[in-house]
C-alpha positions as CSV (number, residue, x, y, z in Angstrom):
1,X,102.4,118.2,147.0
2,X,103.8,114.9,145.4
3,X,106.4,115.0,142.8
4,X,106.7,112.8,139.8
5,X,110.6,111.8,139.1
6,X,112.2,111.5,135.9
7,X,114.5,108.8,136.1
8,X,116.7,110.3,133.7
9,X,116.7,113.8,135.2
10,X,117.6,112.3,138.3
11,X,120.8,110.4,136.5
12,X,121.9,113.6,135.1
13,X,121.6,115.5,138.7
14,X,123.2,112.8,140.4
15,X,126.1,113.5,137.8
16,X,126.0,117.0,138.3
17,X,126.3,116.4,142.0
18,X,129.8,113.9,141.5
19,X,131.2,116.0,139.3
20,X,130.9,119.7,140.5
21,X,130.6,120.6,136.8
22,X,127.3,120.8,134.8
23,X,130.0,121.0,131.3
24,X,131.5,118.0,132.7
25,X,128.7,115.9,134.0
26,X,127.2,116.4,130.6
27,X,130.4,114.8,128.8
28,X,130.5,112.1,131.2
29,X,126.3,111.8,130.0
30,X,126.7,112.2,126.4
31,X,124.6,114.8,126.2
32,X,124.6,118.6,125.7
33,X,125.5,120.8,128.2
34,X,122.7,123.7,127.7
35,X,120.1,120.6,127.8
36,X,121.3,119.3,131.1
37,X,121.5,122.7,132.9
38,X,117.7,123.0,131.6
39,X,116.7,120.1,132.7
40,X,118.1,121.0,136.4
41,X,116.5,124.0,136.3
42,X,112.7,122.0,135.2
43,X,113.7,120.0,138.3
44,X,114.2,123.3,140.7
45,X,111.6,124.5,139.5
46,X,109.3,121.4,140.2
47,X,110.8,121.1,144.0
48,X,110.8,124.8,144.5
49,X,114.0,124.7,145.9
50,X,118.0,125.6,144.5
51,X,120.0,122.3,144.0
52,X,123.0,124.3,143.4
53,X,125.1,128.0,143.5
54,X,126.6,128.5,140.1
55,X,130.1,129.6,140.6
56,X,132.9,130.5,137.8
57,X,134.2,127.4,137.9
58,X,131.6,124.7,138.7
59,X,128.9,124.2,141.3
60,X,128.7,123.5,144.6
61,X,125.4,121.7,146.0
62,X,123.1,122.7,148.2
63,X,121.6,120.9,151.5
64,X,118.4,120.4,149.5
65,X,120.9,118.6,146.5
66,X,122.3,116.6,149.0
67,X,119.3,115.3,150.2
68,X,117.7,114.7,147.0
69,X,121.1,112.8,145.9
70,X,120.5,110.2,148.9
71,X,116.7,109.6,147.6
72,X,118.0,109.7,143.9
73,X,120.8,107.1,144.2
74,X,118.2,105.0,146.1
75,X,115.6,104.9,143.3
76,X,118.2,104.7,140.4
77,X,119.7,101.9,142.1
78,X,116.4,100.2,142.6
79,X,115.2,100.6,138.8
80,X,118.5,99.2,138.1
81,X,118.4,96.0,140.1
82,X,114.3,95.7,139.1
83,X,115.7,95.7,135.2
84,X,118.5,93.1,136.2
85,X,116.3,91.3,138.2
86,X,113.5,90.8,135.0
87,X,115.9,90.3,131.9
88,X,118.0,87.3,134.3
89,X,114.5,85.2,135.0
90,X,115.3,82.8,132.2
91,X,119.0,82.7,133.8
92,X,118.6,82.8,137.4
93,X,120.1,85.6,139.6
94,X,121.5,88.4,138.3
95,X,122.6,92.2,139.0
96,X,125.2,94.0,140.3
97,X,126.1,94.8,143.8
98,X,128.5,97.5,145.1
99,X,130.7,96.3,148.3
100,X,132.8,99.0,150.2
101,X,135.3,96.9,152.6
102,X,138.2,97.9,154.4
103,X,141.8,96.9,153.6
104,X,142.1,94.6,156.5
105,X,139.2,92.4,154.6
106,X,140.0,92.9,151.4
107,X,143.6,91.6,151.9
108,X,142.8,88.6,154.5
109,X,139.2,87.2,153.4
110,X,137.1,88.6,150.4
111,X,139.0,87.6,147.2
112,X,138.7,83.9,147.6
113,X,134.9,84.2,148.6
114,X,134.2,86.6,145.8
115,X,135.6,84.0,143.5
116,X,133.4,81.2,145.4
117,X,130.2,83.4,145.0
118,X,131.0,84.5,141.6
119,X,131.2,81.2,140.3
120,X,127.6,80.7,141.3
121,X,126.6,83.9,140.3
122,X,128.2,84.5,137.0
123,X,125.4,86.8,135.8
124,X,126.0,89.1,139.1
125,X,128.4,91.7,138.5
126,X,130.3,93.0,142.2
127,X,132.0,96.2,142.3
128,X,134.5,96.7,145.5
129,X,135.7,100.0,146.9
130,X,138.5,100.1,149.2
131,X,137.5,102.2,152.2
132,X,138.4,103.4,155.8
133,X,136.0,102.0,158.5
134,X,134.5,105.0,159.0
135,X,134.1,105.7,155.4
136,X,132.6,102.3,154.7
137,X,129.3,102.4,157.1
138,X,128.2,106.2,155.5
139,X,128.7,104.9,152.1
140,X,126.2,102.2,153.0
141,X,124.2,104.8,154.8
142,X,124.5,107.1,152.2
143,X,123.3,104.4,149.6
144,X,126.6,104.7,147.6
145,X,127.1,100.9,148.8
146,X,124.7,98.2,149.4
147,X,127.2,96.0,151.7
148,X,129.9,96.9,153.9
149,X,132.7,95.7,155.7
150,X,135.0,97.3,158.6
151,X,136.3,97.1,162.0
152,X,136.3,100.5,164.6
153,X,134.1,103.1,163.5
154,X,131.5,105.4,164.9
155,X,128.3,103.6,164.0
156,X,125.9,106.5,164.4
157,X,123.5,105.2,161.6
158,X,120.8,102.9,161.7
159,X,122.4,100.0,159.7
160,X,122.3,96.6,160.4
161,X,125.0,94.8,161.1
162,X,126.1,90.6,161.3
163,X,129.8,89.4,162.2
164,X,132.2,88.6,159.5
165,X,135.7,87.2,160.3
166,X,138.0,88.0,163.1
167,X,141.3,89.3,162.5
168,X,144.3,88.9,164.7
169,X,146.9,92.0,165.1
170,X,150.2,91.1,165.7
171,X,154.0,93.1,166.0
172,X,156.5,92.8,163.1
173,X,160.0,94.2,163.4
174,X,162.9,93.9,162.0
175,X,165.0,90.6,163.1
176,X,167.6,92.7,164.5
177,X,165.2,94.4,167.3
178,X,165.0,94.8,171.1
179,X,161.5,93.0,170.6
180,X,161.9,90.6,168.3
181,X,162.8,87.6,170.4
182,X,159.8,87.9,172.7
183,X,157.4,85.7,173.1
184,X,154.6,88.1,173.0
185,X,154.4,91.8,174.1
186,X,152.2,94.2,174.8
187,X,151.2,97.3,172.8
188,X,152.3,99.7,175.9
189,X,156.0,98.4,175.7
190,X,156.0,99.0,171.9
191,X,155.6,102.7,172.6
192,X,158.9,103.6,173.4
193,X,159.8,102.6,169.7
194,X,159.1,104.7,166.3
195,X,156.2,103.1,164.5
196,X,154.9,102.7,160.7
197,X,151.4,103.5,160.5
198,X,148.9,103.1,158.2
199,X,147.2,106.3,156.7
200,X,145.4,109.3,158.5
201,X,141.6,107.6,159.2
202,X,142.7,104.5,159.2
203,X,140.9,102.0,161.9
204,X,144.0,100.5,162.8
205,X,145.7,104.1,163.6
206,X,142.7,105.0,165.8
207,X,142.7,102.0,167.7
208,X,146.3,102.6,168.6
209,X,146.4,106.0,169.0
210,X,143.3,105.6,171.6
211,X,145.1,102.8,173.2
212,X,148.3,104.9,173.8
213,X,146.0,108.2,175.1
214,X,144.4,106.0,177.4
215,X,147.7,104.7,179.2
216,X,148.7,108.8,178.7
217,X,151.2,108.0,176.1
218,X,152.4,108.9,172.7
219,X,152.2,106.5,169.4
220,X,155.2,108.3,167.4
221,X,154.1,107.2,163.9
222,X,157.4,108.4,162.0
223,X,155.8,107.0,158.6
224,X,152.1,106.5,157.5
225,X,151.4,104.3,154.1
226,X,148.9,103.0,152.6
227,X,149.3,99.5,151.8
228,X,150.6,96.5,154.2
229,X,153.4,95.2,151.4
230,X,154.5,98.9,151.9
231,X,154.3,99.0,155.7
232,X,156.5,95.8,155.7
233,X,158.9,97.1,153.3
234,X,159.4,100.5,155.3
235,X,160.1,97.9,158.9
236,X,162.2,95.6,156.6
237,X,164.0,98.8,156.0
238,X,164.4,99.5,159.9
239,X,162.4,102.7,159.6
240,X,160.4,101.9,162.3
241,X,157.7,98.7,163.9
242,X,154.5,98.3,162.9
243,X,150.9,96.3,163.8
244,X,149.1,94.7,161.0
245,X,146.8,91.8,161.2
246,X,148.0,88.4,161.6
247,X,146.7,86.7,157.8
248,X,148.2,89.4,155.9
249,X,151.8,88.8,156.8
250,X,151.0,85.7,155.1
251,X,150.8,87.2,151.9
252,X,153.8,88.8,151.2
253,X,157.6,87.7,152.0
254,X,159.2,88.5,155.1
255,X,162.0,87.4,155.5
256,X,163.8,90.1,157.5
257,X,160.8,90.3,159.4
258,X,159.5,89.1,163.0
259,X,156.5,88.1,164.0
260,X,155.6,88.8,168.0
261,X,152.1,88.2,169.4
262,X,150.6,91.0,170.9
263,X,148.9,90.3,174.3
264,X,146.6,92.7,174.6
265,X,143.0,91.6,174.4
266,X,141.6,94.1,171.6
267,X,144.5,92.6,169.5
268,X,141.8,90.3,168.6
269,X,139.0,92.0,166.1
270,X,135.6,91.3,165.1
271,X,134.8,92.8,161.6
272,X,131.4,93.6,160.9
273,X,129.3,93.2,157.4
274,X,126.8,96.4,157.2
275,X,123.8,96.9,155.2
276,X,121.0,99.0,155.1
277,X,117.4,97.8,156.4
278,X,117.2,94.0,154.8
279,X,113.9,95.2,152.5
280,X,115.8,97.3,150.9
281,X,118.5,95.5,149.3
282,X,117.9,93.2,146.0
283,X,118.0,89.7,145.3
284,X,121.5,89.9,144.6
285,X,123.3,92.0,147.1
286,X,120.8,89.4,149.7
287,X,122.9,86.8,148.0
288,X,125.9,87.8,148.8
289,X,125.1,89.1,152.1
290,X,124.1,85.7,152.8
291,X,127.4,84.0,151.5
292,X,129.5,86.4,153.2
293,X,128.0,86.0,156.7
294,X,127.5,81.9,155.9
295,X,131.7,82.1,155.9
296,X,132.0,83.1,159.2
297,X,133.6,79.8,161.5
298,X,134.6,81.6,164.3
């Protein structure tokens, strides 16, 4: 039996599935809330199946809501890009484009070839999300991103993927430490040490929790934050050592901070651009796609 979508009604549901309130999906809609909830149940009603259990205090969607939301996003999206796509002709490209990167990127590569691309592309509008790794590749997945950007995840969907930069992870410690004055050092010599971490989910705390299982050790992250001008600040502070990549130490000032190589091979990452199968994205996010992966020199 084929279906025949209202665009609007899907709008509204998508709403109603973000917010976890049909009162507060229909302020965030403009529109009343005793027309919205009818128009969710006209859509029920159509697919023959419950979208969501009504509780006292919101609703909760159903497997059949979430599966509808991933179609939904995709067609919504599509209408949107198709309407950008038509009013820009007389222009040239336009639309709008929704990134999800990790910090590691964001800090280290994208702003200047945002500016590069946007300057091109003034009539393209780019929104970024700052992500975890694995975060990053299900919102592309999930069609809540067209592009993505990360480092170590699980990549159990079928995206496609192209290298984007490499990032180098190096040691910083106070001046005053045992490892300061080395050379280099490796990440299993580090361990007897407190750390600063980055957040729970973080790539970067995977990697070197995995690394420290593997040689049946323990990383004792004493802090986790969630920033790298706040993970120098807490080592500046002699709270602990931390790993960060290479290009971001550049950004902030250091100066009771040390630098040390670390000479392990994965210290050396590939980050990864993600999208979902090429057909599917528009003119613009191809665009960029293209002028991200065209950066790469490495």
């Amino acid at each position: 039996m084929s279906h025949r979508f209202d665009l609007y009604t899907l709008q509204l549901f998508i709403a109603v599935v973000e917010e976890g309130s049909i009162a507060a999906a229909a302020e965030r809609e403009h529109i009343a809330a005793s027309a919205l909830s009818k128009r969710l149940s006209e859509l029920e009603r159509m697919l023959g199946a419950e979208l969501f259990i009504r509780r006292a205090r919101g609703v909760e969607a159903t497997k059949a809501a979430h599966a509808l939301a991933r179609g939904a996003r995709n067609l919504l999206h599509h209408a949107d890009d198709l309407a950008g796509e038509l009013s820009g002709y007389a222009q040239g490209t336009r639309g709008h484009v929704r990134i999800a990167a990790n910090l590691s990127s964001i800090t280290q590569f994208l702003p200047k070839e945002l500016q590069a691309f946007l300057a091109r592309y003034p009539d393209v509008t780019v929104d970024l999300t700052e992500m975890v790794s694995t975060d990053v590749i299900r919102a592309v997945a999930e069609n809540t991103a067209d592009i993505g950007i990360y480092s170590e995840a699980d990549e159990q969907y079928a995206l496609t993927t192209f290298p984007y930069h490499k990032d180098r992870m190096v040691l910083i410690t106070p001046c005053d430490h045992p490892l300061a004055s080395k050379p280099s050092v490796a990440f299993l010599d580090t361990l007897e040490y407190d750390h600063v971490g980055m957040h729970r989910g973080s790539a970067a705390n995977k990697l070197l929790a995995r690394e420290a299982i593997a040689a049946n050790r323990r990383l004792k992250l004493k802090f986790q934050v969630t920033s790298y001008d706040a993970l120098i600040s807490m080592v500046d502070a002699g709270l602990g050592i931390g790993i960060m990549p290479v290009k971001a130490t550049e950004l902030y000032v250091c100066r009771g901070i040390c630098i040390v190589p670390l000479s392990d091979a994965w210290a050396s990452r590939r980050l990864k651009l993600c999208v979902r199968p090429a057909e599917t994205l528009s003119a613009a996010a191809r665009s960029l796609l293209d002028h991200l992966a065209g950066q790469v020199e490495d």
